[in-house]
PAFISE-794020 format. One line per field, with one value per residue: y, x, z of N, C-alpha, C in turn; residue in three letters; chain. Coordinates in steps of 0.02 Angstrom, whole numbers, plus 50000, padded with zeros to 5 digits. Layout:
nc2 = c(Y, ...) .
nc1 = c(X, ...) .
nc3 = c(Z, ...) .
cac2 = c(Y, ...) .
cac1 = c(X, ...) .
cac3 = c(Z, ...) .
cc2 = c(Y, ...) .
cc1 = c(X, ...) .
cc3 = c(Z, ...) .
zagu = c(ALA, ...) .
tigu = c(A, ...) .
This chain:
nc2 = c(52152, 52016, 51863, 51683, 51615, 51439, 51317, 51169, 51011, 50901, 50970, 51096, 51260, 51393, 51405, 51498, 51490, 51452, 51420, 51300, 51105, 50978, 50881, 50921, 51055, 51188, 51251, 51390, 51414, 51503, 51571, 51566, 51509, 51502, 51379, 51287, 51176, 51025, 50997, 50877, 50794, 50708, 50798, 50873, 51012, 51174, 51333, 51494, 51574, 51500, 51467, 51471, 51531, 51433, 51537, 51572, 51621, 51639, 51578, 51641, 51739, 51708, 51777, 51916, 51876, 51871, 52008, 52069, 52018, 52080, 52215, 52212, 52194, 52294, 52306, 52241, 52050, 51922, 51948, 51842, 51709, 51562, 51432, 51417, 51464, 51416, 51316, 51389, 51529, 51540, 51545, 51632, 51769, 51731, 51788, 51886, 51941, 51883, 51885, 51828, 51674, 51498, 51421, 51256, 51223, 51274, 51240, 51226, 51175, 51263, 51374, 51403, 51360, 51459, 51605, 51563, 51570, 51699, 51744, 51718, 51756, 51909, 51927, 51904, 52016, 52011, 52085, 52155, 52092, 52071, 52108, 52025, 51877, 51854, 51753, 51717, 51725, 51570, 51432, 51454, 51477, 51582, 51691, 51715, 51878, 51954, 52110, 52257, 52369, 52425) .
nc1 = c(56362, 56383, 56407, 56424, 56486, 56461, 56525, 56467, 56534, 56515, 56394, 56282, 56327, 56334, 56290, 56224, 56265, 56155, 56099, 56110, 56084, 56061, 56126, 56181, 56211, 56122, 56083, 56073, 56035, 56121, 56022, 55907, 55796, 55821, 55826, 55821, 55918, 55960, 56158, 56253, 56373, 56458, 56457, 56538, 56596, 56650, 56709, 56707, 56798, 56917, 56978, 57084, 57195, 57317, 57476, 57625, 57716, 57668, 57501, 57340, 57214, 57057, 56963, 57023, 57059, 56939, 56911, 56995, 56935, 56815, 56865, 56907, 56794, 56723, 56614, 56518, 56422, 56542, 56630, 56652, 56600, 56605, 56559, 56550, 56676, 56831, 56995, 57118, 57064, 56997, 57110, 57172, 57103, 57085, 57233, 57241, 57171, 57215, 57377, 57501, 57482, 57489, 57514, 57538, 57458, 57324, 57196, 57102, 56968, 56958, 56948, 56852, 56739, 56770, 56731, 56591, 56555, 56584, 56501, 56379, 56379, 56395, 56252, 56200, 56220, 56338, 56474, 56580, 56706, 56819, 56772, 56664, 56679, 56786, 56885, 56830, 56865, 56873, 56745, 56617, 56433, 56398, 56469, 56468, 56355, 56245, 56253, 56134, 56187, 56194) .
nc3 = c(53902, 53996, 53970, 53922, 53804, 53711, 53624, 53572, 53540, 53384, 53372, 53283, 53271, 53405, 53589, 53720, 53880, 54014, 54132, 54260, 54282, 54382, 54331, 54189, 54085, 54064, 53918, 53773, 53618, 53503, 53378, 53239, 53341, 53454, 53535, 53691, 53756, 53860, 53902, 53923, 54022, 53977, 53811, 53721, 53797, 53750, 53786, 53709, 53767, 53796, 53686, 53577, 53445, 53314, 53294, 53211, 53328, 53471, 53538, 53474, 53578, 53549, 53562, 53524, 53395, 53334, 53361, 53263, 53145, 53163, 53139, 53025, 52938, 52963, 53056, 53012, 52929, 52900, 52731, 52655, 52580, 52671, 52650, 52519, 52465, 52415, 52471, 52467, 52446, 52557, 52650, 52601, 52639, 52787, 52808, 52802, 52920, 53037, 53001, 53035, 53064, 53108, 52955, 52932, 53067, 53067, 52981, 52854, 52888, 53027, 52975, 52916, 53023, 53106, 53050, 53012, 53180, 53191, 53122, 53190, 53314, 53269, 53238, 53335, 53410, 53492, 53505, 53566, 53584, 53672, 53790, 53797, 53801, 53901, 54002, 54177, 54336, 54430, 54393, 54429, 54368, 54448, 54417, 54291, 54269, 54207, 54152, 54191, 54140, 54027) .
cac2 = c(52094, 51977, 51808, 51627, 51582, 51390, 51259, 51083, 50968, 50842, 51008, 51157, 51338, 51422, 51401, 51543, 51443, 51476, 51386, 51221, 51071, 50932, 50840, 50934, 51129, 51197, 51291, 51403, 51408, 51578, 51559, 51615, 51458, 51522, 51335, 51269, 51100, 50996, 50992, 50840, 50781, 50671, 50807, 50917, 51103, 51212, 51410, 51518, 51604, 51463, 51436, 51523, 51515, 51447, 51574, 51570, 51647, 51632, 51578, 51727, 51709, 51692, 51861, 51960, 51861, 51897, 52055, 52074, 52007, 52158, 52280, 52196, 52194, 52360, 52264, 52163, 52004, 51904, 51950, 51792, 51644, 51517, 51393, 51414, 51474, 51365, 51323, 51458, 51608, 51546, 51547, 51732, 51787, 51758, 51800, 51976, 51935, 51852, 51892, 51765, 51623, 51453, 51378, 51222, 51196, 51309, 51190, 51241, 51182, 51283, 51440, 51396, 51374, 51520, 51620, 51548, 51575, 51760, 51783, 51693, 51813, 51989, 51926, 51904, 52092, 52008, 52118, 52175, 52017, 52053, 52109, 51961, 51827, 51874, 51697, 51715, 51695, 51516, 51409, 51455, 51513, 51646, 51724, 51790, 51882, 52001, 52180, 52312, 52452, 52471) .
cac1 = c(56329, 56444, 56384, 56478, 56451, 56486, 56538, 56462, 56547, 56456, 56301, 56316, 56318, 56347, 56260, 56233, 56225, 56096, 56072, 56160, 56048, 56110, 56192, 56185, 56210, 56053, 56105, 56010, 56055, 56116, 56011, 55834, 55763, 55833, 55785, 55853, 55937, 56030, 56209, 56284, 56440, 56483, 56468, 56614, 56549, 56706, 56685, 56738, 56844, 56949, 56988, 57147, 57226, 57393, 57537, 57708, 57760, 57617, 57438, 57317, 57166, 57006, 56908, 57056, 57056, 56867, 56918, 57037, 56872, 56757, 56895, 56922, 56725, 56701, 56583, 56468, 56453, 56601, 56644, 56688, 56558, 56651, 56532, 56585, 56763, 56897, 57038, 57152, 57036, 56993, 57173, 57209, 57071, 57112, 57297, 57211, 57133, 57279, 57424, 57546, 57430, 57532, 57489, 57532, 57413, 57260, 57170, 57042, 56897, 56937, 56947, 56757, 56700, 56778, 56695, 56527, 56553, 56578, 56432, 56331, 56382, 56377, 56198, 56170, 56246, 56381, 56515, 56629, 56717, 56862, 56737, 56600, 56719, 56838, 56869, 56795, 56890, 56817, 56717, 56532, 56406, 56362, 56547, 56445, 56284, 56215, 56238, 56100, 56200, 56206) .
cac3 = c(53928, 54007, 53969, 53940, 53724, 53720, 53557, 53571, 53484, 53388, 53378, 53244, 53286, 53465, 53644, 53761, 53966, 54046, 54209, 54272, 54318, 54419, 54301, 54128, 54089, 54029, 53859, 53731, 53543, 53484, 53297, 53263, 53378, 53543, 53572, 53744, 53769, 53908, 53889, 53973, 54047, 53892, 53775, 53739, 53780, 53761, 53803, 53672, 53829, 53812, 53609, 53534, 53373, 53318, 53250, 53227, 53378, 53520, 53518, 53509, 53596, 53497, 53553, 53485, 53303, 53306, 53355, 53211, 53097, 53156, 53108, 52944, 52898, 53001, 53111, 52972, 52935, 52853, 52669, 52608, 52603, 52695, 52614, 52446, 52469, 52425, 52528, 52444, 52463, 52638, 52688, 52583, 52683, 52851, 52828, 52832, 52977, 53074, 52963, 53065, 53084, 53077, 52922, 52946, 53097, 53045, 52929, 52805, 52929, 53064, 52972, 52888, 53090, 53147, 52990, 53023, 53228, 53192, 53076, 53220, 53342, 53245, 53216, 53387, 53450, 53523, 53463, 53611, 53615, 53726, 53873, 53818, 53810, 53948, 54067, 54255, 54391, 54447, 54364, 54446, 54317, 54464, 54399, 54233, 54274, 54130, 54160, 54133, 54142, 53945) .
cc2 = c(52039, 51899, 51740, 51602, 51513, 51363, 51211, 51064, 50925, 50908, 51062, 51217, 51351, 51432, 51473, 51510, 51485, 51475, 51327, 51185, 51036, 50905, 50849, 51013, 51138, 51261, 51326, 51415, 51469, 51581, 51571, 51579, 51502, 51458, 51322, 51206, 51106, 50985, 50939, 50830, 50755, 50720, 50849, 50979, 51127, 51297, 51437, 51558, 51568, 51445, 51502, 51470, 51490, 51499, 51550, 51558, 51607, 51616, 51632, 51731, 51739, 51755, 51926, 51948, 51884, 51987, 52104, 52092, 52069, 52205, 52262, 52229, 52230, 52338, 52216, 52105, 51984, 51907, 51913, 51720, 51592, 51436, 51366, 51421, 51426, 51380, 51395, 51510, 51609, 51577, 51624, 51784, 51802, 51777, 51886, 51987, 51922, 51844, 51832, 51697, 51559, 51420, 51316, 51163, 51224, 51261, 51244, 51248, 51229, 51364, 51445, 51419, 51429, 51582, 51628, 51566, 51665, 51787, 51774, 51760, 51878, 51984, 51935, 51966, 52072, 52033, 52159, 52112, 52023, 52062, 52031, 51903, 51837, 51827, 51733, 51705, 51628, 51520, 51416, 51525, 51600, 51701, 51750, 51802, 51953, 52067, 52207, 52360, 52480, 52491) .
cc1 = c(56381, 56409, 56467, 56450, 56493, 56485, 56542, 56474, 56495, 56371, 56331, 56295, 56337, 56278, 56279, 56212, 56188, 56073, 56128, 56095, 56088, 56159, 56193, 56185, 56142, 56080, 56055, 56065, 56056, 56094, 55937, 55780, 55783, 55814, 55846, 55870, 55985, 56101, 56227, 56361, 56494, 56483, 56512, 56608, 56642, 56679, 56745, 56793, 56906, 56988, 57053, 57184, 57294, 57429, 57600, 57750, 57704, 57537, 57409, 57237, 57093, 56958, 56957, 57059, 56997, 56855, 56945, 56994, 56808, 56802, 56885, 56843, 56686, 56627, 56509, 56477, 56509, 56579, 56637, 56615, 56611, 56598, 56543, 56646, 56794, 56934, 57077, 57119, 57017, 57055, 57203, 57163, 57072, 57194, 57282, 57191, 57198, 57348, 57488, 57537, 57483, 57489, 57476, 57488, 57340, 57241, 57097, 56965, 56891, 56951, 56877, 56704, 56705, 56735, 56611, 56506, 56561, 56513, 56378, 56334, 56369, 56299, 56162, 56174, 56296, 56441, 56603, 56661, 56775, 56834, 56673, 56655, 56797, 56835, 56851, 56835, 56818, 56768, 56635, 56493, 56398, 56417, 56503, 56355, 56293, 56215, 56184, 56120, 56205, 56151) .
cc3 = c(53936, 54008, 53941, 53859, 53728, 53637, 53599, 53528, 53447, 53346, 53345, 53261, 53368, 53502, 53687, 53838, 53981, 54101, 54195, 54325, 54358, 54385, 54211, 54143, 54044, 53960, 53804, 53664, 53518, 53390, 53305, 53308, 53423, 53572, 53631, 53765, 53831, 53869, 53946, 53977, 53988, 53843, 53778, 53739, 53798, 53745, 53745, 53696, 53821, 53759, 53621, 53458, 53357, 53272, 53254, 53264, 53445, 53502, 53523, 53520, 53551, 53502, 53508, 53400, 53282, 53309, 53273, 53144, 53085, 53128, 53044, 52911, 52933, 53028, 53088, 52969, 52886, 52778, 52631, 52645, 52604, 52665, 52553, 52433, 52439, 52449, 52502, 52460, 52523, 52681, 52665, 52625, 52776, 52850, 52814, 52887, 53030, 53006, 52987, 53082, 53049, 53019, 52892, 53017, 53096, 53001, 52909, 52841, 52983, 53049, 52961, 52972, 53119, 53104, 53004, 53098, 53239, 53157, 53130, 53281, 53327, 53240, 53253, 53453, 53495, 53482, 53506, 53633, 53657, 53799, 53860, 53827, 53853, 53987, 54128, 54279, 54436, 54388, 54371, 54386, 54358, 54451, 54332, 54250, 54235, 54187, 54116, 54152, 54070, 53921) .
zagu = c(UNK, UNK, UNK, UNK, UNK, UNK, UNK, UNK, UNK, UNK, UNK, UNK, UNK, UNK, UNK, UNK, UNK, UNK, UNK, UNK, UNK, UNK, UNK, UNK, UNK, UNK, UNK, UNK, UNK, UNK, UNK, UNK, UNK, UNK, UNK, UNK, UNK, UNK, UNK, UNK, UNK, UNK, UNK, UNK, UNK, UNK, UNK, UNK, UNK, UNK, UNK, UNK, UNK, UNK, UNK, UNK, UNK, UNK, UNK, UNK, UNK, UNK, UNK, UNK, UNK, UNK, UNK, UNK, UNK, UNK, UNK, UNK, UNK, UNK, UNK, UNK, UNK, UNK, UNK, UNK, UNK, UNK, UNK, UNK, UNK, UNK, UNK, UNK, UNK, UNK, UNK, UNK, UNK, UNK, UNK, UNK, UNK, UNK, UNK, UNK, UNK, UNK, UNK, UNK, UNK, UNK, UNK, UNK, UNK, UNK, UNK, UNK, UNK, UNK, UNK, UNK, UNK, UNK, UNK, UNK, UNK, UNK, UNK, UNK, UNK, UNK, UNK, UNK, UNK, UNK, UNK, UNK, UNK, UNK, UNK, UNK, UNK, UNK, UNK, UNK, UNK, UNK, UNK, UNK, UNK, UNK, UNK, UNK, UNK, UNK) .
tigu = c(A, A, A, A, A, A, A, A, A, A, A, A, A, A, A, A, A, A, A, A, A, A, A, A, A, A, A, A, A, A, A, A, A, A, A, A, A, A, A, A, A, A, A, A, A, A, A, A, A, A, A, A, A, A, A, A, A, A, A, A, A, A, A, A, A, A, A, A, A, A, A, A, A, A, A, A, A, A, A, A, A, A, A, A, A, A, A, A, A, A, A, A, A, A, A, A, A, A, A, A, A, A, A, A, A, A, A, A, A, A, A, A, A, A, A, A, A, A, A, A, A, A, A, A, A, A, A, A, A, A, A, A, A, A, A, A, A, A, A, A, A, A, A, A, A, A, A, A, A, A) .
């Protein structure tokens, strides 16, 4: 299923688009609501297509770390309550996950989001993340339309 999973800033958990009005994206909430809100211009919708991680060497884009995450936790959800964690076991944790991960620009919070953004997904059968989260050529939503060939 080739769809477009979005992070609004500012709003917790992950959007799946849906439509585009005139002047807001019409978004649905991947959590047991499925509720559907406007997304406007002002808020900061970034596509998970678009996130990558820092390392060492090269950034490495964010379907392959989540990739990394299903191998680790052979395709359940995450191990480690990122809720309770402390920073230390957060950070021994993903350096299983991303073993090269700079650790001077990874911060504590955005291992917790990424953590919580994988549990949201496995929950939701999104699990093939280098074909779901693969960018579009062009920006038009009609660039992801849902296959039913599966």
């Amino acid at each position: 299923m080739l769809q477009t999973v979005l992070a609004i800033s500012g709003k917790p958990g992950l959007y799946k688009l849906v439509s585009r009005a005139t002047n807001s994206l019409i978004v649905e909430a991947l959590d047991d609501t499925h509720k559907r809100i406007p997304a406007f211009a002002s808020d900061r919708v970034t596509s998970l297509a678009d996130i990558a991680m820092y390392t060492d060497t090269d950034d490495v884009p964010l379907w392959q770390v989540l990739t990394n995450m299903k191998n680790l936790e052979e395709g359940k959800t995450a191990s480690i309550n990122f809720r309770k964690a402390s920073g230390d076991e957060l950070r021994e944790y993903f350096a299983k996950v991303l073993p090269e991960f700079d650790r001077d620009r990874v911060h504590n919070s955005d291992i917790k989001k990424l953590i919580q953004w994988y549990d949201i997904l496995v929950k939701n059968g999104i699990t093939d993340f280098e074909k779901d989260m693969k960018p579009t050529d062009g920006d038009n939503i009609d660039d992801r339309k849902e296959s039913n060939e599966e």
